[in-house]
C-alpha positions as a LaTeX table, in Angstrom:
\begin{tabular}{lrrr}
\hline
Residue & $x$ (\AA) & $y$ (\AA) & $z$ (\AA) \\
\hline
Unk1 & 75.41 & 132.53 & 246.61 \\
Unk2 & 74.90 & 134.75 & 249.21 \\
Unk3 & 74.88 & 138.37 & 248.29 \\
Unk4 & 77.54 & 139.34 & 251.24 \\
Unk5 & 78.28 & 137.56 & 254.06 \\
Unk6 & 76.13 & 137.00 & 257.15 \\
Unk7 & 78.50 & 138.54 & 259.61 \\
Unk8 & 79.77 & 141.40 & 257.17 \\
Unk9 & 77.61 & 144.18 & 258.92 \\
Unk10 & 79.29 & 146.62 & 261.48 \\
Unk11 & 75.24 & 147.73 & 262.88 \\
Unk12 & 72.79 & 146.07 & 263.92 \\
Unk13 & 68.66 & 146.41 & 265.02 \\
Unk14 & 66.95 & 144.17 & 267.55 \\
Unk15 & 63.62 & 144.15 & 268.29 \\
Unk16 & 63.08 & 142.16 & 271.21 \\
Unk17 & 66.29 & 142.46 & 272.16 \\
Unk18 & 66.36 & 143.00 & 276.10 \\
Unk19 & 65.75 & 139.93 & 277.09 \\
Unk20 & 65.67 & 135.89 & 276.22 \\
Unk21 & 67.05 & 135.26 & 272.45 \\
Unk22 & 67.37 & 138.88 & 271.51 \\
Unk23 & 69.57 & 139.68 & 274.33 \\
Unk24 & 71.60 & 136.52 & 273.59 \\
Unk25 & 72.01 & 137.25 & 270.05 \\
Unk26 & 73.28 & 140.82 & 271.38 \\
Unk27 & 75.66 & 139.88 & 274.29 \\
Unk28 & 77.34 & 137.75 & 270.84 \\
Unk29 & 77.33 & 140.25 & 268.54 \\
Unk30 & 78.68 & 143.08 & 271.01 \\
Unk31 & 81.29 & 140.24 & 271.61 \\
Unk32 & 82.50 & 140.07 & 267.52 \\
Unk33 & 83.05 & 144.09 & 267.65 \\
Unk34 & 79.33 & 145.14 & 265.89 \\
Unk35 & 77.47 & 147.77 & 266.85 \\
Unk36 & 74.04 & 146.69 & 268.66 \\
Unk37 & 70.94 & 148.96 & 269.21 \\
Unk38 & 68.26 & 147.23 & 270.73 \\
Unk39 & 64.50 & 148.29 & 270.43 \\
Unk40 & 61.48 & 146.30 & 272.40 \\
Unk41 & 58.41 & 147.66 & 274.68 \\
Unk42 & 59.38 & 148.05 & 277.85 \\
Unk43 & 61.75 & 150.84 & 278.31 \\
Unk44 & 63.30 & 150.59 & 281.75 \\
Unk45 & 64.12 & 146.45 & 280.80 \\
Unk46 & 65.44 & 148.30 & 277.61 \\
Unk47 & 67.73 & 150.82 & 280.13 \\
Unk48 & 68.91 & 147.64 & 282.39 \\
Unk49 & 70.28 & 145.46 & 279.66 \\
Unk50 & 71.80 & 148.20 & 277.35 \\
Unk51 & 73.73 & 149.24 & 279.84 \\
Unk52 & 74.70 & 145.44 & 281.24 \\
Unk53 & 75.70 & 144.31 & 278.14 \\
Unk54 & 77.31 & 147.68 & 276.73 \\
Unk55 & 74.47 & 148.07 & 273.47 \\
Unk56 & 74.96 & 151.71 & 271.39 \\
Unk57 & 71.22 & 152.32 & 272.46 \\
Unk58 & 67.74 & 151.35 & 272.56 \\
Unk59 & 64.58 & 152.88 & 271.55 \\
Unk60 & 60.95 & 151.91 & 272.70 \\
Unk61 & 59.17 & 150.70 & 270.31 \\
Unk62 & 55.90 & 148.46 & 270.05 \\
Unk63 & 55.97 & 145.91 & 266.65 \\
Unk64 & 52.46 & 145.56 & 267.02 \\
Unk65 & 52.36 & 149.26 & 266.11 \\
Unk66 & 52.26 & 149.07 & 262.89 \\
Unk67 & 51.46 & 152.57 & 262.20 \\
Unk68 & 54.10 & 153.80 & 264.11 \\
Unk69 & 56.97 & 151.57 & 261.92 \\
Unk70 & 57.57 & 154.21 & 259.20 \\
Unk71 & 58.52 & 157.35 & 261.44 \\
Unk72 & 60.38 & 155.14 & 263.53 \\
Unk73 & 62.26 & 154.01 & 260.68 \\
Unk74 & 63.03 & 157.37 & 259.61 \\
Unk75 & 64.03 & 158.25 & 262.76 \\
Unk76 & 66.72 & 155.30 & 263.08 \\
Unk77 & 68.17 & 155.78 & 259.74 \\
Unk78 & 68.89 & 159.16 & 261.07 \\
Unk79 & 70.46 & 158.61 & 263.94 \\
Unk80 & 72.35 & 155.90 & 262.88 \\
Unk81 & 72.88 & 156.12 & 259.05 \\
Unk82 & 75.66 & 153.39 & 259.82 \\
Unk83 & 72.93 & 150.47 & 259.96 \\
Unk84 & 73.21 & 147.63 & 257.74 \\
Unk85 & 71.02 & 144.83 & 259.33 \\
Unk86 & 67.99 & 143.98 & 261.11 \\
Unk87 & 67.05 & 141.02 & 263.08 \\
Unk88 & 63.25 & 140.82 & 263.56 \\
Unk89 & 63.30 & 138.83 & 266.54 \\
Unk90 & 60.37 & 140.52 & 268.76 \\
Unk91 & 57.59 & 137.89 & 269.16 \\
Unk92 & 54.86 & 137.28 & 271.87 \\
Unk93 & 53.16 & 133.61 & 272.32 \\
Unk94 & 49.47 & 133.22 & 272.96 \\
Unk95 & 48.02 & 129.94 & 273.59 \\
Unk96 & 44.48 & 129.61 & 272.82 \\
Unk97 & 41.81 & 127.40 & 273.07 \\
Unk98 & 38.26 & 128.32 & 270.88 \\
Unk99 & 36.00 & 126.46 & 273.18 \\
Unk100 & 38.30 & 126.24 & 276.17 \\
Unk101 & 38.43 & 125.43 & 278.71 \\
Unk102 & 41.81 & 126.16 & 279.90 \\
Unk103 & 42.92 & 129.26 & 278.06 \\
Unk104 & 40.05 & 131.73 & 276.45 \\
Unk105 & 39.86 & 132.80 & 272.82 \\
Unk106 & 40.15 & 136.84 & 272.31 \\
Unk107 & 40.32 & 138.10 & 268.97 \\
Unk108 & 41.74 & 141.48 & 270.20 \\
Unk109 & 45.06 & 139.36 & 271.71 \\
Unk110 & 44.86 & 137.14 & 268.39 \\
Unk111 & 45.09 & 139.95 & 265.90 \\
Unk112 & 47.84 & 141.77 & 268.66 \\
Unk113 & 50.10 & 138.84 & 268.34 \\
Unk114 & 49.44 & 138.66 & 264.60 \\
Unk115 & 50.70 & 141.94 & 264.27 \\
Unk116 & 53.75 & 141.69 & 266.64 \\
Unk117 & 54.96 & 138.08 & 264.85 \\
Unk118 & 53.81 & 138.69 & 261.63 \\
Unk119 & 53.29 & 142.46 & 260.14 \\
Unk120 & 55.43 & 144.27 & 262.38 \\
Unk121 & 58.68 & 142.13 & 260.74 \\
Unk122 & 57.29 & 142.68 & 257.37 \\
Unk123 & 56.86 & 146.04 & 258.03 \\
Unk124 & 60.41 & 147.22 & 259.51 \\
Unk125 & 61.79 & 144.75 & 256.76 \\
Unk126 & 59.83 & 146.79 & 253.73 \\
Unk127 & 60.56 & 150.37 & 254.95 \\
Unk128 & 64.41 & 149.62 & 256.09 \\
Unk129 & 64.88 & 148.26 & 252.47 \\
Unk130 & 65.65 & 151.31 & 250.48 \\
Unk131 & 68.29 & 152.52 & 253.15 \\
Unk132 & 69.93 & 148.84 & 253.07 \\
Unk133 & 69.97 & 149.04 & 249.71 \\
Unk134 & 71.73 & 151.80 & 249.51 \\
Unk135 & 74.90 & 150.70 & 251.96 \\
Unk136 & 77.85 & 150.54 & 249.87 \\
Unk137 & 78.66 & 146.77 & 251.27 \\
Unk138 & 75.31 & 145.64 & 251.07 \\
Unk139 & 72.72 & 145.09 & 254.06 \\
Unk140 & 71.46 & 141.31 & 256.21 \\
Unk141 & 67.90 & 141.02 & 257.35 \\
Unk142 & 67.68 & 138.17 & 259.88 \\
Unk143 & 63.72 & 136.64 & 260.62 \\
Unk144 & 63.09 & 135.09 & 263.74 \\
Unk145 & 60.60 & 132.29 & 262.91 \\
Unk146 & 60.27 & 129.04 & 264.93 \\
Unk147 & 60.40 & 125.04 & 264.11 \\
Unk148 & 56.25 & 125.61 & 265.34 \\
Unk149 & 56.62 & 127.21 & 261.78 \\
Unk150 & 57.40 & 123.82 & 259.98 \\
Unk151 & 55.31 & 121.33 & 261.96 \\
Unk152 & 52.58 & 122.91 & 264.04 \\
Unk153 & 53.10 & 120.97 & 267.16 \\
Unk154 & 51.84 & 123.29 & 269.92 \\
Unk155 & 48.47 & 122.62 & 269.23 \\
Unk156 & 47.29 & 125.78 & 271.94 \\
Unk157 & 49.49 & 128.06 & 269.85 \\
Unk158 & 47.47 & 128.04 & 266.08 \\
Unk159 & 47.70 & 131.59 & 265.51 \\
Unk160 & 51.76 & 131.80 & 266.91 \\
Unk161 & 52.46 & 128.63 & 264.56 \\
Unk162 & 50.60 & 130.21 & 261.62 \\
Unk163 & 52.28 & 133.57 & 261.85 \\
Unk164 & 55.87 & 131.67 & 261.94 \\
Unk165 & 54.97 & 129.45 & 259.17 \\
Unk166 & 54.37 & 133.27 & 257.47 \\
Unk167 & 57.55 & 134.51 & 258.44 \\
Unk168 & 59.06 & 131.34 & 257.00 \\
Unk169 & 57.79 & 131.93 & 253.89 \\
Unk170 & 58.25 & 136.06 & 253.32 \\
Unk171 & 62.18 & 135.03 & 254.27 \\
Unk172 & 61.89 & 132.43 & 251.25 \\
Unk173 & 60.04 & 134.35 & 248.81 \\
Unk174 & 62.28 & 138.11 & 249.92 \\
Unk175 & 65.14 & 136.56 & 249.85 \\
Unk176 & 64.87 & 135.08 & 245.91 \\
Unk177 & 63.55 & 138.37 & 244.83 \\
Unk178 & 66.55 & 139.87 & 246.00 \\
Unk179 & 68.57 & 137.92 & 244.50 \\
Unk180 & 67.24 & 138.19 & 241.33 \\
Unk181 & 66.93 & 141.95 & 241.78 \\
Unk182 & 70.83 & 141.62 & 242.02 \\
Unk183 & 70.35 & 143.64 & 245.39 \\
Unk184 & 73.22 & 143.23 & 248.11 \\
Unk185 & 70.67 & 142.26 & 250.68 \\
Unk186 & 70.90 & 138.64 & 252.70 \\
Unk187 & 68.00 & 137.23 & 253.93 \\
Unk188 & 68.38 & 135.03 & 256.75 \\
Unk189 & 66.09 & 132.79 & 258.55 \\
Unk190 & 66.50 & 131.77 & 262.43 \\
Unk191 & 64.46 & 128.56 & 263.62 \\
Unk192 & 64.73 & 127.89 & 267.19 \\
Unk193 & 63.56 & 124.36 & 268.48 \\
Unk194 & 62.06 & 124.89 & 271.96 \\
Unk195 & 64.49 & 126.94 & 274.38 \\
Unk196 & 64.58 & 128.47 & 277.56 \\
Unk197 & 63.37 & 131.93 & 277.81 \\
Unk198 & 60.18 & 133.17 & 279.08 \\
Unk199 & 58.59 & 132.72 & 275.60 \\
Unk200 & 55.64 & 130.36 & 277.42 \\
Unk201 & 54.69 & 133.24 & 280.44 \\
Unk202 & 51.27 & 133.22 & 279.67 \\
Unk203 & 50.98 & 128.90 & 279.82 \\
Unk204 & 49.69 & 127.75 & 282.48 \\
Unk205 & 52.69 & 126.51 & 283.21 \\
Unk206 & 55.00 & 128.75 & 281.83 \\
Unk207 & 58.57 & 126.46 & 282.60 \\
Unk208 & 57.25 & 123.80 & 280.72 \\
Unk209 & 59.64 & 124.38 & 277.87 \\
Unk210 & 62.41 & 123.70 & 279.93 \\
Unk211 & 65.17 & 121.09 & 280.21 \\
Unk212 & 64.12 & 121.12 & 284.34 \\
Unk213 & 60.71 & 120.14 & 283.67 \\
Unk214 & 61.69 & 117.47 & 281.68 \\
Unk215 & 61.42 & 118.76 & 278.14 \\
Unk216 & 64.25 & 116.61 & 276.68 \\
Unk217 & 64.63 & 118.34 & 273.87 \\
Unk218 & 65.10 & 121.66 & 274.61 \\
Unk219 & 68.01 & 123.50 & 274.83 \\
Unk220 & 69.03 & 126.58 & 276.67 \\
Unk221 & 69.81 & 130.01 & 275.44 \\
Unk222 & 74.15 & 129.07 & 275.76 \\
Unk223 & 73.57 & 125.64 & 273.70 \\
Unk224 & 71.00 & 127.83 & 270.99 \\
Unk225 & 73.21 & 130.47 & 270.41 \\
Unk226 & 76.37 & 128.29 & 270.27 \\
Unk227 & 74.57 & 126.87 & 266.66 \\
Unk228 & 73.47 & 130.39 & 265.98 \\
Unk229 & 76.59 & 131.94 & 265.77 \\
Unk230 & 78.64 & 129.02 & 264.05 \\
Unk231 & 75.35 & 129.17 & 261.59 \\
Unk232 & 75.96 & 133.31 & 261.00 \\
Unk233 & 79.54 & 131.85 & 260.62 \\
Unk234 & 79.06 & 129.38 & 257.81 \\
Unk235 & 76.75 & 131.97 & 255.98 \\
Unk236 & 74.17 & 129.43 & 256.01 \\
Unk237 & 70.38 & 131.43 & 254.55 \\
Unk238 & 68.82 & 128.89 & 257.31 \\
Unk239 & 70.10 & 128.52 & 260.78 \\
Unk240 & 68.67 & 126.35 & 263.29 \\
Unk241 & 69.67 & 124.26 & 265.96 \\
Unk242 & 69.23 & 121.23 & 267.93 \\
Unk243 & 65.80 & 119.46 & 267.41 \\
Unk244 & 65.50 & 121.81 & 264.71 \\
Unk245 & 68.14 & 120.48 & 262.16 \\
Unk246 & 66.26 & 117.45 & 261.50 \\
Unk247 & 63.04 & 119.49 & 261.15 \\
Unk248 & 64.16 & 122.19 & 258.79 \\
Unk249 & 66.52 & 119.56 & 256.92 \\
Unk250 & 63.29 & 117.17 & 255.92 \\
Unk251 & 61.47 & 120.17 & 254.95 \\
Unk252 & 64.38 & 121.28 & 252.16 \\
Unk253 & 64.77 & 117.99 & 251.22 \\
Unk254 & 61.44 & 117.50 & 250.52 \\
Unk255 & 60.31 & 121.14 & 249.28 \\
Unk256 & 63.51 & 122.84 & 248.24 \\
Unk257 & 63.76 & 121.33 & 244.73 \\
Unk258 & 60.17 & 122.16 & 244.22 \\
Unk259 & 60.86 & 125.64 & 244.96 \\
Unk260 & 64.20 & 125.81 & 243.46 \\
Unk261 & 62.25 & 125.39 & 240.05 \\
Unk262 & 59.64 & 127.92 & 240.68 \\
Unk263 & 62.02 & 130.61 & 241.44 \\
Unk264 & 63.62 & 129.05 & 238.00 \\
Unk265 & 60.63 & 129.39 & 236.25 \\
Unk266 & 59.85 & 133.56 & 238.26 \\
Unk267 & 62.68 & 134.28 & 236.27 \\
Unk268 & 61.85 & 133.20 & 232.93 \\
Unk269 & 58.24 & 135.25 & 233.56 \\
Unk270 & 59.90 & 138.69 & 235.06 \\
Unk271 & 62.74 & 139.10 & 232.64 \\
\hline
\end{tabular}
């Protein structure tokens, strides 16, 4: 049982939330009466789409950072002691090849997008905890992982699909601690399928995850966030759409029991 519902928060923190998904997810929450601050790198794009879509505010900030996270939490909390959820949505995708000969291998970019997809979330999530905690009606985190995180199908994107698969798995394993912590806090996990933003920029062919280029399976930003939202609505701990039902559904069916009786067995060992 979820500890509140999904959609019971009144303020909400994107990162990544100026453009593509993040900006989607904002133009629909702004649309249900929540307050939306947006955070994200670049801080005229930032400016632009606060204003377009009528956001409380934004602040610069870089997830790879990670040194940076705690101060910036501090300085949120703050400013707006009315938060009560998070959605780690920032993410950058970096194909690579290790012997090319297409795209190069740099360690520098590898460990910058490890940081952006993978410690940055864990980061924000871990220091924002305390002040969720202590909301009278409780507190949502929301991960941003991918259906790359499931079955690692982009095989130019290993350390992208490894860092989702992570993100998959902190969202399982934070979310049951919670809960047995008795702690108001929801965890919830998005999975997008392949859609439409500018995720792929640095491909060389950077549209190819598009229904115009013949990607059949792909949906765009309207057709994601129509699943998203009625998802958030259901209170569902998972929400995915298109492709990605079938995907996340034959993982559950085939892991979920399993790990259904470790967090069983977690609670037998921590009591």
């Amino acid at each position: 049982m979820a500890p509140v519902p999904t959609l019971s928060f009144s303020t909400v923190l994107i990162t990544g939330g100026a453009v593509g998904l993040g900006r989607a997810m904002a133009e629909y929450l702004i649309s249900q009466k929540k307050k939306v601050i947006l955070a994200g790198r670049n801080g005229s794009l930032l400016r632009s789409t606060s204003s377009e879509i009528g956001a409380a505010g934004y602040y610069v900030l870089d997830t790879g950072n990670l040194s940076s996270i705690p101060d910036f939490v501090k300085t949120l909390t703050r400013e707006h002691p009315d938060l009560d959820c998070l959605i780690n949505n920032a993410g950058v995708q970096r194909p690579f090849q290790v012997m090319g000969p297409t795209y190069d291998f740099d360690q520098d970019k590898r460990n910058n997008e490890i940081n952006i997809n993978l410690r940055g979330p864990m980061r924000l999530s871990l220091n924002l905890l305390p002040h969720l905690n202590e909301r009278p009606n409780g507190g949502v985190i929301m991960n941003v992982s991918s259906v790359l995180g499931f079955v690692p199908t982009s095989l130019i994107n290993p350390a992208y699909n490894g860092s989702k698969a992570w993100l998959h798995f902190l969202s399982m394993n934070l979310r049951s601690q919670l809960e047995l912590e008795g702690s108001k806090v929801k965890v919830v996990e998005i999975v997008p399928p392949s859609v439409a933003p500018n995720l792929h920029r640095e491909r060389a062919d950077p549209d190819d995850n598009k229904k115009t280029k013949g990607n059949k399976t792909g949906l765009t930003i309207k057709e994601f966030m129509e699943e998203v939202a009625e998802g958030w609505k259901n209170n569902l701990d998972t929400v995915t759409a298109g492709a990605g039902k079938d995907i996340v559904e034959k993982w559950f069916d085939t892991y979920g029991g399993l790990y259904g009786k470790s967090v069983h067995y977690w609670i037998d060992q921590l009591q």
